[in-house]
N, C-alpha and C positions, 0 to 999 in steps of 0.2 A: 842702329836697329830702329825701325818705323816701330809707332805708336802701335800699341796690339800687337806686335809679331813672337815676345816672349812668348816661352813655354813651358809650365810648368808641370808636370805631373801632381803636385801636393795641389796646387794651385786648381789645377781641372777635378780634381778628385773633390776637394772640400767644393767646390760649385757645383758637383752634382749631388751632391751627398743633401746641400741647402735642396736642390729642388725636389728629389725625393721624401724628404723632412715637406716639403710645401706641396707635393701631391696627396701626399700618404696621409697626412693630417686633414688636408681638405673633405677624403673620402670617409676616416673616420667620424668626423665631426657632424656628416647627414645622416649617419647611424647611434651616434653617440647620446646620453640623456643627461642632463646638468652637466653640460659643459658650457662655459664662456668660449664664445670665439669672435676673434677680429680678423680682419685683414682689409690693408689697405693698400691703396696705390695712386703718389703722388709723382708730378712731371716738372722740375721747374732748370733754375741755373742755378751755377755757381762761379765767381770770377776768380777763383785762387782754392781750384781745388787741392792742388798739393802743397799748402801754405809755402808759396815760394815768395823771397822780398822782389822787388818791384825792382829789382837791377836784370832778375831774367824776363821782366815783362809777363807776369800770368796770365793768361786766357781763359774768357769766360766761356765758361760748357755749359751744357743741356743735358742733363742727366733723369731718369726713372727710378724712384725707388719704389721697392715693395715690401709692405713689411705683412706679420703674422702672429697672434698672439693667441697663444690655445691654454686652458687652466679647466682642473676639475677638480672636487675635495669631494675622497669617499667618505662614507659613514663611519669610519673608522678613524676621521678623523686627519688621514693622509692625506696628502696631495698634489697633483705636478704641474710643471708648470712648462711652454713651450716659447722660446722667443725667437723668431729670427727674420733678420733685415736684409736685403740684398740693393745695390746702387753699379745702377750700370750707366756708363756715359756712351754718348751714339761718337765723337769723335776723338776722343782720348782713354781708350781702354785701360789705360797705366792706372787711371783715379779710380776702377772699380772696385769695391768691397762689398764684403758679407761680414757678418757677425749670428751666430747661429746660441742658442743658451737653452740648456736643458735641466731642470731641476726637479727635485722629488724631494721631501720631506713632512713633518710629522708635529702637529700640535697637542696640545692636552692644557687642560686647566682644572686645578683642584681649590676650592671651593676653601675660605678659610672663615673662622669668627669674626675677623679683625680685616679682613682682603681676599685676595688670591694667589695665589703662584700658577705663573703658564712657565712649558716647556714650549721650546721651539727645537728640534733637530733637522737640518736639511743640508744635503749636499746638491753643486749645480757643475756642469759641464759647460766649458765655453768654445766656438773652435773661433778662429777668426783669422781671416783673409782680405789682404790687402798688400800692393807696390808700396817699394822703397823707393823712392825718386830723391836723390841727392840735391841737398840745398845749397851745393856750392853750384852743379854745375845745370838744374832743374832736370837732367837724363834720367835715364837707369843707376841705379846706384852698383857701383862695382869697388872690388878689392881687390890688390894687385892682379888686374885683370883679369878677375872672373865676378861673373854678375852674382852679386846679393840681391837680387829686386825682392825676394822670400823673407827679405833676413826680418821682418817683424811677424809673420804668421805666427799662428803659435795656436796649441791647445794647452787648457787651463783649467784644474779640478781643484773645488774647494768644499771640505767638510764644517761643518757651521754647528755649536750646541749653543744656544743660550738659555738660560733661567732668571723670570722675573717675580718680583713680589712688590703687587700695587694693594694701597693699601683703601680703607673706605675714604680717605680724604685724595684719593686718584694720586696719589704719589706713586711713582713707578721707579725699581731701583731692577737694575737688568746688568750682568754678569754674562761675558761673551768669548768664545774661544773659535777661530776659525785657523786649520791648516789647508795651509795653499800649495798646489804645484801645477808651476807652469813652467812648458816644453816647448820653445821658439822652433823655428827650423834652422836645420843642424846643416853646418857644411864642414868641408875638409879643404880648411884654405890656412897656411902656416902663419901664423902672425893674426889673425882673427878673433876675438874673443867671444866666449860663448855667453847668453843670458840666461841660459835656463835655472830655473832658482828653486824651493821652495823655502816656505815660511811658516813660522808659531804667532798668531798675534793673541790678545787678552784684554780685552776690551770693558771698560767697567761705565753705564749711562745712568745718569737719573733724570727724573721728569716732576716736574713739581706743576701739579693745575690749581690754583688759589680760586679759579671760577670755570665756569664753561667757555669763560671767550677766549681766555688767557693760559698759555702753557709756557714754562721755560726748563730749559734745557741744558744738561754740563755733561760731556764726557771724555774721559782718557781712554787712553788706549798706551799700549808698547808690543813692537815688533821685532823678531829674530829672524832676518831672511839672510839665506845659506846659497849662495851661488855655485852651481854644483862645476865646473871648471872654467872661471874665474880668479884672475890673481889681482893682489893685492898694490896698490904705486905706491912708490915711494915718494918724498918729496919732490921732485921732478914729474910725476905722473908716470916713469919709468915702470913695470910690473915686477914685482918681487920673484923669483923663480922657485918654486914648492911652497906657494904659499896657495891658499885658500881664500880669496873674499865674504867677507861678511858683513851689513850694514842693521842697526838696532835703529829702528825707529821711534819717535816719541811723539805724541799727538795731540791738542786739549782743543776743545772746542767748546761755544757757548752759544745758546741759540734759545729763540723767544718766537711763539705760533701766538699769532691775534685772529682770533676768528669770528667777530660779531656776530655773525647770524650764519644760516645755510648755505647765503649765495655768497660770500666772500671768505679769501682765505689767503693770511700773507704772512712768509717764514723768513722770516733774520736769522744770519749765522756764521759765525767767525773762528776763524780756524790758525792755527798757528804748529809748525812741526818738525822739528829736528831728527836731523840724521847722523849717525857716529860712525866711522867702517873701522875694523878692527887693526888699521896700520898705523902709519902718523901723521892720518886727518888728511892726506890730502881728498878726499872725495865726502868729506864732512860736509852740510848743506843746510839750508834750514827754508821753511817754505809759508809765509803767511798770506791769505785771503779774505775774501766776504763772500755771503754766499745772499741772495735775493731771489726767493719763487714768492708766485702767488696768481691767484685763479680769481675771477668773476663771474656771477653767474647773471647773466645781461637779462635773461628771461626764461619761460620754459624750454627753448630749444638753442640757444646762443652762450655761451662759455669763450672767456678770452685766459689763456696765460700769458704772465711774464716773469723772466727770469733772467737773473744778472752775475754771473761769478766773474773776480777777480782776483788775481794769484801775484805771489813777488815769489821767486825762487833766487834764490844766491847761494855761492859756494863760503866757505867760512874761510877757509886756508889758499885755495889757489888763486895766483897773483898773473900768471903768463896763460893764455886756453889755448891750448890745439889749434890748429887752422884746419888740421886735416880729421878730426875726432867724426864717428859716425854715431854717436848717439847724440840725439837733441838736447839729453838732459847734461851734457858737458858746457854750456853755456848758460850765464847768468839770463833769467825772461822776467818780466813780468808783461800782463796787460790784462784784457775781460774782454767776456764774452757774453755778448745779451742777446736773447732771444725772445721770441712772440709767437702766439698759437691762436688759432680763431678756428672753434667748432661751429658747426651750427646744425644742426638734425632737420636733415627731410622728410624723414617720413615722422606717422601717428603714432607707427605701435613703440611699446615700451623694451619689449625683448626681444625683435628684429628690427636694428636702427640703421639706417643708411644716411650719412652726415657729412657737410663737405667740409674740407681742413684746409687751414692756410699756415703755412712757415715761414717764420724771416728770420735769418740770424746775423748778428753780424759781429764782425770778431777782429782786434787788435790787439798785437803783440810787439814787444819791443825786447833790444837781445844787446848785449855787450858786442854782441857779433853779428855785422850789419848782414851778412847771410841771413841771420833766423828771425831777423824782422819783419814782420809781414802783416797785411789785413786782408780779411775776407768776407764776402758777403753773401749768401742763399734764400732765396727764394722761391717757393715750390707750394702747388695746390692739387688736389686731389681729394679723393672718395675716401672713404670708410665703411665697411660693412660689419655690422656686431651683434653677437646672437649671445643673451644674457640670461 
């Protein structure tokens, strides 16, 4: 099958549904009062956009992204929020994606002797579209004989409560609960396994500021995620027959914000996180990184970011891996990913700002499985329009 010729109907549907979502907001936003709005549109490459290893030879493309950012908070203290991105490539249709994200939720803060307590409630909708392109053979991804190129789509609904209590010395202790369900696209192929899942997570943060330049950071978290027809491997990675999957997550993270002044701002953050599934470990994992942002502010109209993550995932118990497995995450990875941002604002006014942007990313991974090794690079520059 030629590059572009798939067809999907979920696949055509969520691409129009993004541009309706990007008409329909455009036209409300010139009638609309205290709304933020953006939208952008940048033009660049990319040499390896299907992160494939350098044994299929990746090709560097030329791709358009557009993106769009829409947010309003009424006096009641609600609020919603609009995000969505679209990436189309002019010769390899297989690499294009959307990510679309819808959010409404609801703030309050009461007033105390001694601090405050805020509430936070908000649920967010996600859809997301995007090709499967198999890393063994860089095609269409297929299962005996029928095409999965669908098989990561997925729509994605999560309910979020949290409650905080910062006290007059800026201590902040925050208590979090979000349920998740997310719904892949569904086929009718024997021997296939399904993702679709949902989850309980509990999330407990604190925040300690000793000064104004200085914050640090500790949080846990634990996960219940329930695979709703998924089975469980046995040692061999064999599936258990009437079994049900299930993986408990555990999470701890520690993290320090330096922020001298106005114009700079630079976040450390280290992360460490174990997975348990409810059989005999074969799919047990544990996953540590570092995390590096941080912004400068060059002058009144010039702002650079940079940012750096790094991940080690490994399996705990499995000694032999699949050759033929379709999930990425059946293979031992580690590597980082660093990126660069350059704004700079053209115009004068302060509430309609038009600003050009520059991206560069660049990204190395390495894999017990020389398939999922790979690096890639992007480059892309374009406008910005923002009405604040």
């Amino acid at each position: 099958m030629a590059y572009g010729e798939h067809n999907s109907p979920i696949k055509h549907r969520k691409q129009l549904f993004f541009w309706i979502c990007f008409i329909t907001l455009g036209t409300v936003n010139s009638f609309a009062f205290a709304v933020d709005f953006s939208l952008s549109g940048q033009a660049g490459v990319v040499d390896n956009p299907h992160q494939l290893s350098t044994q299929l030879d990746p090709q560097i493309e030329p791709f358009v992204q557009i993106g769009l950012r829409l947010s309003n908070r009424f006096e009641n203290d609600a609020y919603f929020k609009i995000r969505a991105k679209q990436l189309e490539f002019s010769d390899d249709e297989r690499a294009d994606n959307s990510l679309t994200r819808f959010e409404f939720g609801y703030r309050s803060e009461d007033r105390l002797s001694d601090g405050k307590i805020n509430y936070h409630v908000f649920a967010n909708h996600d859809i997301r579209d995007k090709n499967y392109v198999s890393k063994i053979t860089g095609e269409d991804a297929t299962f005996s004989g029928e095409s999965i190129v669908d098989r990561y789509d997925y729509d994605s609904t999560k309910l979020n409560a949290n409650i905080s209590y910062t006290t007059e010395q800026k201590t902040r202790y925050r208590l979090g609960y979000q349920y998740r369900k997310k719904d892949y696209e569904s086929f009718s192929i024997t021997g296939l396994s399904d993702f679709d899942y949902s989850h309980d997570r509990i999330k407990f943060d604190l925040q300690i500021r000793p000064s104004s330049q200085n914050r640090f950071k500790a949080a846990i978290s634990t996960t219940r995620r329930n695979f709703d027809d998924k089975r469980v491997d046995d040692s061999n990675g064999d599936d258990i027959a009437g079994t049900d999957l299930e993986y408990d997550y555990y999470k701890y993270s520690l993290g320090y914000v330096y922020r001298p002044d106005s114009d700079v701002r630079i976040e450390l953050s280290a992360f460490s996180s174990e997975r348990e599934d409810n059989g005999v470990g074969y799919a047990d994992a544990s996953e540590q990184g570092i995390n590096i942002y941080s912004w400068f502010q060059l002058d009144e109209k010039q702002r650079i970011f940079a940012s750096l993550r790094y991940s080690d995932f490994s399996y705990d118990n499995q000694i032999v891996e699949s050759e033929t497995a379709l999930e990425e995450e059946s293979f031992n990875r580690k590597g980082q990913t660093v990126r660069f941002d350059y704004r700079r604002r053209l115009s004068d006014e302060n509430e309609n700002q038009l600003s050009f942007i520059l991206t560069l990313i660049f990204s190395d991974f390495n894999s017990s499985n020389p398939f999922y090794k790979y690096s890639g690079n992007t480059i892309a520059a374009g406008i910005r329009y923002s009405i604040l």
